[in-house]
C-alpha positions in Angstrom: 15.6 31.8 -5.9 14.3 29.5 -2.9 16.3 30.5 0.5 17.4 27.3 2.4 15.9 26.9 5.6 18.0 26.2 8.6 17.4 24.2 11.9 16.2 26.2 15.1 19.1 25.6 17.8 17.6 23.1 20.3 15.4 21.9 18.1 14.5 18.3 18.1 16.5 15.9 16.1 15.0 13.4 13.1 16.4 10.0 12.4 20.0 10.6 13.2 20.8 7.1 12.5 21.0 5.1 9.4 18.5 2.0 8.5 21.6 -0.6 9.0 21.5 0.6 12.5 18.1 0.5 12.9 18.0 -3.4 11.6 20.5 -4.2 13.8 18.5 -2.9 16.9 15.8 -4.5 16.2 17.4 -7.9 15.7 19.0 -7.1 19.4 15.2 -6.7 20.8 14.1 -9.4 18.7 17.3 -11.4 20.5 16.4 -10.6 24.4 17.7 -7.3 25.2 15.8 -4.9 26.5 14.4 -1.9 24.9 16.0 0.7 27.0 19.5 -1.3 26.5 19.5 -1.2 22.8 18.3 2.7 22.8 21.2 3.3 24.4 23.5 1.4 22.6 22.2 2.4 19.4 20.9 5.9 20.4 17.6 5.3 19.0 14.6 6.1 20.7 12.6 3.4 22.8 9.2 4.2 21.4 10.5 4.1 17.8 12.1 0.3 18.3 8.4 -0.4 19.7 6.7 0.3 16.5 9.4 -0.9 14.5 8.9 -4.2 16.2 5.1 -4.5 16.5 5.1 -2.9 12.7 2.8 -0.4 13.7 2.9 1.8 11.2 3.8 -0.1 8.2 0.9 0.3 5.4 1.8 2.6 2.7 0.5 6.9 3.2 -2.2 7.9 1.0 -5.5 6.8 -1.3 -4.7 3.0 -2.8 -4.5 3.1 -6.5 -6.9 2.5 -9.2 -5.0 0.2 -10.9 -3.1 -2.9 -10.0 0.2 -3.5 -10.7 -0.6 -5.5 -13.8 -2.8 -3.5 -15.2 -0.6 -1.0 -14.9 2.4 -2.8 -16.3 -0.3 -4.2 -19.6 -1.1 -0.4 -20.1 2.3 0.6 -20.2 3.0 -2.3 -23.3 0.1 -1.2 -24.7 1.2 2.0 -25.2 4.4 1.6 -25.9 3.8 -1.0 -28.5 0.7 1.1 -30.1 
């Protein structure tokens, strides 16, 4: 049986806000207001609505795949059909 872990008090909180929220506050940055203003408002870190808004981190974790997409989707009918 796996134990379930609990948070540390005063440890640091992760993405407390939903991705609505986080789309709105960037549309506010993208709009004029300042980054500290909308942090606030929102309660979302300042350096997060930076690299939401330059899109710095935005490529996908991990090795690329072999395959494409189609050839992935033509191996699938292929098998299914054979």
């Amino acid at each position: 049986m796996v134990g379930k872990s609990k948070k540390r008090p005063g440890s640091r909180p992760y993405k407390n806000f939903s991705n609505d929220t986080l789309v709105q506050a960037v549309q506010d940055c993208k709009n004029g207001l300042s980054y500290r203003k909308v942090a606030e408002k929102y309660g979302i870190s300042k350096s997060t609505l930076q690299r939401k808004i330059v899109k710095k981190h935005c490529q996908p974790v991990g090795r690329p795949t072999v395959l494409s997409e189609d050839d992935e989707h033509n191996l699938r009918e292929g098998i299914i059909s054979a």
